[in-house]
MARZANU-89941 format. One line per field, with one value per residue (C-alpha): residue in one letter; residue number from 1; x negated, y negated, z negated. Coordinates in steps of 0.5 Angstrom, whole numbers. Layout:
residues N
gumar <- [a,...]
pake <- [NUM,...]
c1 <- [X,...]
c2 <- [Y,...]
c3 <- [Z,...]
***
This chain:
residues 358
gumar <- [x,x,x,x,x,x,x,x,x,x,x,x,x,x,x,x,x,x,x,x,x,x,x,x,x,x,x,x,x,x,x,x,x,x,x,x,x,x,x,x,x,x,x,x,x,x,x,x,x,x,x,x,x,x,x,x,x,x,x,x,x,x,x,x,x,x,x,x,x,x,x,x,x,x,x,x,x,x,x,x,x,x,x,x,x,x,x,x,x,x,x,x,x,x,x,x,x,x,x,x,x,x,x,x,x,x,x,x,x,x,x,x,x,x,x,x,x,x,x,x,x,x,x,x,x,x,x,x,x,x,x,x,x,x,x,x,x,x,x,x,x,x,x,x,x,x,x,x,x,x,x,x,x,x,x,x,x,x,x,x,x,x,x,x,x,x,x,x,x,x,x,x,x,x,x,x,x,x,x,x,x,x,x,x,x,x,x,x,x,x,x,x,x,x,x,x,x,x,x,x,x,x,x,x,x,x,x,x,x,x,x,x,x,x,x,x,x,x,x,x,x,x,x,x,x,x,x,x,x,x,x,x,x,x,x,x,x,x,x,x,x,x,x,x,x,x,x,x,x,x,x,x,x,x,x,x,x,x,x,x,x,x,x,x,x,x,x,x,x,x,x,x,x,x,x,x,x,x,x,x,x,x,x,x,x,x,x,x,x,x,x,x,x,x,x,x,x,x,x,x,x,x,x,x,x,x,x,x,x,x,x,x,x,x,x,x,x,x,x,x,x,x,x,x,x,x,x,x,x,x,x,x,x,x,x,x,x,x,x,x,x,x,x,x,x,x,x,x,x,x,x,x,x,x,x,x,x,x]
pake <- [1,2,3,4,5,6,7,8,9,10,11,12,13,14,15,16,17,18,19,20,21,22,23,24,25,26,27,28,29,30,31,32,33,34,35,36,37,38,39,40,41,42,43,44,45,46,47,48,49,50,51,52,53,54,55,56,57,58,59,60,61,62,63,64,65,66,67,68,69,70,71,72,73,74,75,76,77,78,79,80,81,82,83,84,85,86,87,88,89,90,91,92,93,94,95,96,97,98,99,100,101,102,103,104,105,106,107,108,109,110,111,112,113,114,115,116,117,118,119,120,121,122,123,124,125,126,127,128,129,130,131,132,133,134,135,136,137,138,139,140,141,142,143,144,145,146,147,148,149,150,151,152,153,154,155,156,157,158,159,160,161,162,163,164,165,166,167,168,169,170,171,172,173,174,175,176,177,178,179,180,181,182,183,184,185,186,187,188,189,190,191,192,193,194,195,196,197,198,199,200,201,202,203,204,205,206,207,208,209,210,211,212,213,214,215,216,217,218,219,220,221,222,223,224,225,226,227,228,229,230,231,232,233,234,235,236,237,238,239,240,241,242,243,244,245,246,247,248,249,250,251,252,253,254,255,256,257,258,259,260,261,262,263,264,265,266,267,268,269,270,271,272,273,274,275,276,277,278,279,280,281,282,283,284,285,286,287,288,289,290,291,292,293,294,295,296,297,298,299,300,301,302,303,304,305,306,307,308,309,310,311,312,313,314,315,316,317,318,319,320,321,322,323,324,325,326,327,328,329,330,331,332,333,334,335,336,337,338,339,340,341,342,343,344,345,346,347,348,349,350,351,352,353,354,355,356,357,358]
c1 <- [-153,-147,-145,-151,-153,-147,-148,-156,-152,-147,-153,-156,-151,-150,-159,-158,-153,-156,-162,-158,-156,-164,-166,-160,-161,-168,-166,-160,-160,-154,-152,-147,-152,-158,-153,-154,-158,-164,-160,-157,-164,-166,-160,-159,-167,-163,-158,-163,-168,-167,-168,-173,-178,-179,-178,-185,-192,-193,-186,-187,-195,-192,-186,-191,-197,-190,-188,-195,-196,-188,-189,-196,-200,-195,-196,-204,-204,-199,-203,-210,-209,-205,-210,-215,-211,-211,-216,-212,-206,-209,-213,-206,-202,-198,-202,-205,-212,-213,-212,-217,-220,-228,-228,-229,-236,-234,-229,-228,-225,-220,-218,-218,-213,-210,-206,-206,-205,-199,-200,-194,-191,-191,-188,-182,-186,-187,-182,-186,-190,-184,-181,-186,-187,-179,-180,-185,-183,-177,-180,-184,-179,-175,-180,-183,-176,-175,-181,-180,-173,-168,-167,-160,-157,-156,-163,-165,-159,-163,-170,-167,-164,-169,-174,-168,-169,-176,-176,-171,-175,-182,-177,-178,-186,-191,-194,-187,-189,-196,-196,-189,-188,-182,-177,-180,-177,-171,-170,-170,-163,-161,-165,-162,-155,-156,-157,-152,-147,-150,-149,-142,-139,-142,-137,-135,-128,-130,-132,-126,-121,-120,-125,-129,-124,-124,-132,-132,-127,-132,-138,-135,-133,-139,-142,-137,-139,-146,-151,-157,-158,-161,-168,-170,-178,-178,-175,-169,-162,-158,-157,-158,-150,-150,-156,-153,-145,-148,-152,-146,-141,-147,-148,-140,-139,-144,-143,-134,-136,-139,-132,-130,-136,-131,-134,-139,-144,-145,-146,-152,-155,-154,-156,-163,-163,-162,-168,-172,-173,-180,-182,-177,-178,-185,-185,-179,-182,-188,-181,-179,-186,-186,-178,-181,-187,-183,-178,-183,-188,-180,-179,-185,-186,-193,-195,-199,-191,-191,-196,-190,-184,-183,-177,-174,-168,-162,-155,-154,-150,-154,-161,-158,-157,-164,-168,-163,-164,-171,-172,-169,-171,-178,-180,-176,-181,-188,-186,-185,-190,-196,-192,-193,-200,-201,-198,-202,-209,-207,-205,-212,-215,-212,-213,-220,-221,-218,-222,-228,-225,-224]
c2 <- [-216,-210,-211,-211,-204,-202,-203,-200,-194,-194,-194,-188,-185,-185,-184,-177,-175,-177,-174,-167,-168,-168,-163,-158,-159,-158,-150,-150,-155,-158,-162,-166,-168,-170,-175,-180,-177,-181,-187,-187,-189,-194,-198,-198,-200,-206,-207,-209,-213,-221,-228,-231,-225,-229,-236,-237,-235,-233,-229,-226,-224,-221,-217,-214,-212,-210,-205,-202,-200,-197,-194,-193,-191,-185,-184,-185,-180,-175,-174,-174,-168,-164,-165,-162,-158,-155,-149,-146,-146,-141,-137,-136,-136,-141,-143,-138,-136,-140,-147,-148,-155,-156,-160,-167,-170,-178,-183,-185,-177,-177,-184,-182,-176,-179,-184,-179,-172,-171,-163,-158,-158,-165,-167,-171,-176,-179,-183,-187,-189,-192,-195,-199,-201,-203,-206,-211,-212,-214,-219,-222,-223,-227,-231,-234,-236,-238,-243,-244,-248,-241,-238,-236,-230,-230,-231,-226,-221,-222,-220,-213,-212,-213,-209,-203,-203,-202,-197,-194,-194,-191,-186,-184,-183,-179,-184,-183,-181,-185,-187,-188,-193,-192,-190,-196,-201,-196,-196,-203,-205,-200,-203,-210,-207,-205,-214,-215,-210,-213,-221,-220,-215,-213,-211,-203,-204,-204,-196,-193,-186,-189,-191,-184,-180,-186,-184,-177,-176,-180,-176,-169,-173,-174,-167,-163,-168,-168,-162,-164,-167,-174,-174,-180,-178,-177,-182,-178,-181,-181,-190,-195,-196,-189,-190,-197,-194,-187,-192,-197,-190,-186,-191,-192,-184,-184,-190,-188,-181,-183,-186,-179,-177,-178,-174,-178,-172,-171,-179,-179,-172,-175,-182,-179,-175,-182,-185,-179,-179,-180,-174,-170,-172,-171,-163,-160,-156,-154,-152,-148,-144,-143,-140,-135,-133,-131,-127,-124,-121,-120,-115,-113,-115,-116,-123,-125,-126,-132,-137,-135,-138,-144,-141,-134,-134,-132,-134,-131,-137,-135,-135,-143,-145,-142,-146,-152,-153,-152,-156,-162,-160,-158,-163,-168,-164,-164,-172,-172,-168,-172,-180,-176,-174,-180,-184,-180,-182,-189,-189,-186,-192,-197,-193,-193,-201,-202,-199,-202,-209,-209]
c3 <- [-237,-237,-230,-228,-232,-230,-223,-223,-227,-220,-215,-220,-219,-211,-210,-215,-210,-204,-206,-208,-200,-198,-203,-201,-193,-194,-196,-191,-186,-184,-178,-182,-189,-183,-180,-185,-192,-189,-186,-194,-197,-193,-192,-200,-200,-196,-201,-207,-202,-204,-201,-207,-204,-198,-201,-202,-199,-207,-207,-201,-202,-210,-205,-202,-208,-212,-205,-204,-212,-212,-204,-203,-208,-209,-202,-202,-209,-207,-201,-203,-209,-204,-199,-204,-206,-199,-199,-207,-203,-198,-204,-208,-200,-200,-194,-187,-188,-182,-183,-189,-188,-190,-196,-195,-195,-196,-199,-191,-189,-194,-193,-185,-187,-191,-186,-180,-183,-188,-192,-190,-197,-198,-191,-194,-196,-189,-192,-196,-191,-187,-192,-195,-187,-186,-192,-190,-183,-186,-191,-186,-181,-186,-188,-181,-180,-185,-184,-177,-179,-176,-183,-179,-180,-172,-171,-175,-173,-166,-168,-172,-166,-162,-166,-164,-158,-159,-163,-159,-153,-157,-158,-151,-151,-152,-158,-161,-168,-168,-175,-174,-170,-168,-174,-177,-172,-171,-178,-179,-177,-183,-188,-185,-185,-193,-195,-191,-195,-201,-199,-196,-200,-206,-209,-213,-210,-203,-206,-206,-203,-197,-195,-197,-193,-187,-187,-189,-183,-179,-180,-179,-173,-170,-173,-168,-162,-163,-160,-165,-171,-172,-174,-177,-179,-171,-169,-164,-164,-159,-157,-162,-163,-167,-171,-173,-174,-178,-182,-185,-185,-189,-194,-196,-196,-202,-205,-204,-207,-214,-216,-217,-222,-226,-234,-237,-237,-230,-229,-233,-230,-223,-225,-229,-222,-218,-222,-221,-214,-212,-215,-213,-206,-206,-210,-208,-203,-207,-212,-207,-206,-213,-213,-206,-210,-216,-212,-209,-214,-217,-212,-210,-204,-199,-203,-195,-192,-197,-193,-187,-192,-195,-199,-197,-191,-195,-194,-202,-206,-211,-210,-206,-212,-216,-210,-210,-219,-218,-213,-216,-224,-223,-220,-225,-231,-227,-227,-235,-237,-232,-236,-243,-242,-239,-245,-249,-246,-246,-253,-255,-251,-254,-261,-260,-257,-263,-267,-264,-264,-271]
***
């Protein structure tokens, strides 16, 4: 039980990291974070994927209700609050005045919008989506192999790759970012890459120094020789091989990097970050909002601007730092606050069956 604890604190730690990344990029994009920031989750959703998920039609059918309720229903919530929430974030001018949308008049158009159109200050959570469906291609995959007798690694090492290919030439068409199509095929190979990290080498002696500055060199590698940064939500990289060799450098650059959170406090910040990374990753732009519209009633400014400006464009360290805290911690409070009062409902109805029980 200790290893296993020691472990899941480990890869909090690595998650509260890469998640910093995420949030810091988001404030001053960085060719060198996009390489591998999104590659990283993905590859470390991979990591915990196990073989008793798919063993049965019962396991795999549990695999899939259990993703749906941790991926998808945050996704389908977020969305639907932010999407009514639309037209007061025009009137308190978060939003332009020209992009108010009419209320919806029935469960079908919210659901509609829902699945085809994602809210500006939510526009991280495509990931959800994405993840949910990498997830259950992966465990589908694995299962019909298993059960047509080709439970086989090389078998199975053919099918992901064949889903690169696809998803690498979706990347090429208009349709590119349907649903996305595209990066749930292309992003496959990196959710496989993680189980296989965790089947041929689980081990934390694998994280070292030198293969930290073997990835870290290898990164910054490719961010001098690369013109643009990969964009995983839109499916662009520049051929399969790149997606693959940034997904396992990226996953071994962070994990590496945790062996040097060496005080005890700062691995507790980073793995209670690490495992608040829902909330993060869906309000930390709306966070943002919150830190522009202080500055600008702070210096008197014309309120309007602030539809025009997810956070102010300044290269000040100071006002960085202010986005980069709140971003991560309100976000993390928003998230305490909603279970507390949500604790707090449940318990008044468990008082009040019990009282009606007895």
């Amino acid at each position: 039980m200790e290893v296993q604890n020691q472990r899941d604190c480990f890869f909090d730690i690595s998650r509260g990291i890469a998640i910093i990344l995420m949030v810091f990029a988001h404030i001053i994009p960085s060719k060198f974070i996009y390489l591998f920031h999104m590659p990283f989750f993905i590859v470390l959703s991979g990591f915990f994927f196990k073989e008793k998920y798919y063993e049965t039609f019962s396991n795999l059918v549990n695999f899939i209700i259990s993703k749906f309720k941790r991926l998808m229903i945050p996704f389908i919530a977020y969305t639907i609050i932010f999407e009514l929430l639309h037209n007061f974030f025009i009137n308190i001018h978060f939003y332009e005045v020209n992009s108010k949308i009419q209320y919806y008049h029935n469960i079908y158009d919210i659901l509609r919008n829902t699945i085809f159109h994602i809210e500006p200050l939510i526009g991280s959570i495509w990931f959800l989506f994405a993840l949910f469906f990498i997830s259950i291609l992966f465990s589908l995959i694995s299962y019909t192999l298993k059960n047509f007798k080709m439970d086989n690694e090389i078998y199975r090492l053919i099918v992901i790759l064949l889903f690169l290919q696809i998803g690498f030439y979706i990347s090429f068409q208009p349709w590119n970012k349907f649903l996305y199509i595209g990066t749930i095929c292309s992003s496959l190979t990196s959710f496989y890459i993680g189980y296989l990290f965790n089947k041929f080498y689980n081990k934390r002696d694998f994280f070292n120094t030198r293969n930290f500055i073997l990835s870290f060199l290898v990164l910054l590698f490719f961010n001098i020789i690369t013109q643009n940064p990969i964009a995983i939500a839109a499916n662009t990289y520049y051929n399969p091989g790149f997606l693959i060799l940034l997904s396992i450098i990226g996953f071994i650059f962070i994990n590496s990097f945790v062996i040097f959170i060496k005080q005890n406090y700062i691995q507790k910040i980073l793995s209670y970050i690490g495992k608040n990374t829902l909330p993060i990753l869906c309000l930390h732009s709306l966070s943002f909002k919150v830190v522009t519209y202080a500055i600008i009633i702070f210096m008197n400014k014309d309120i309007s601007i602030l539809s025009k400006l997810t956070y102010v464009p300044d290269k000040n360290i100071f006002l960085i730092m202010i986005y980069l805290f709140v971003g991560i911690f309100l976000p993390i409070l928003a998230n305490y606050l909603t279970n507390r009062i949500t604790n707090h409902i449940k318990n008044i109805q468990r008082i009040k069956n019990e009282s009606f029980n007895n």
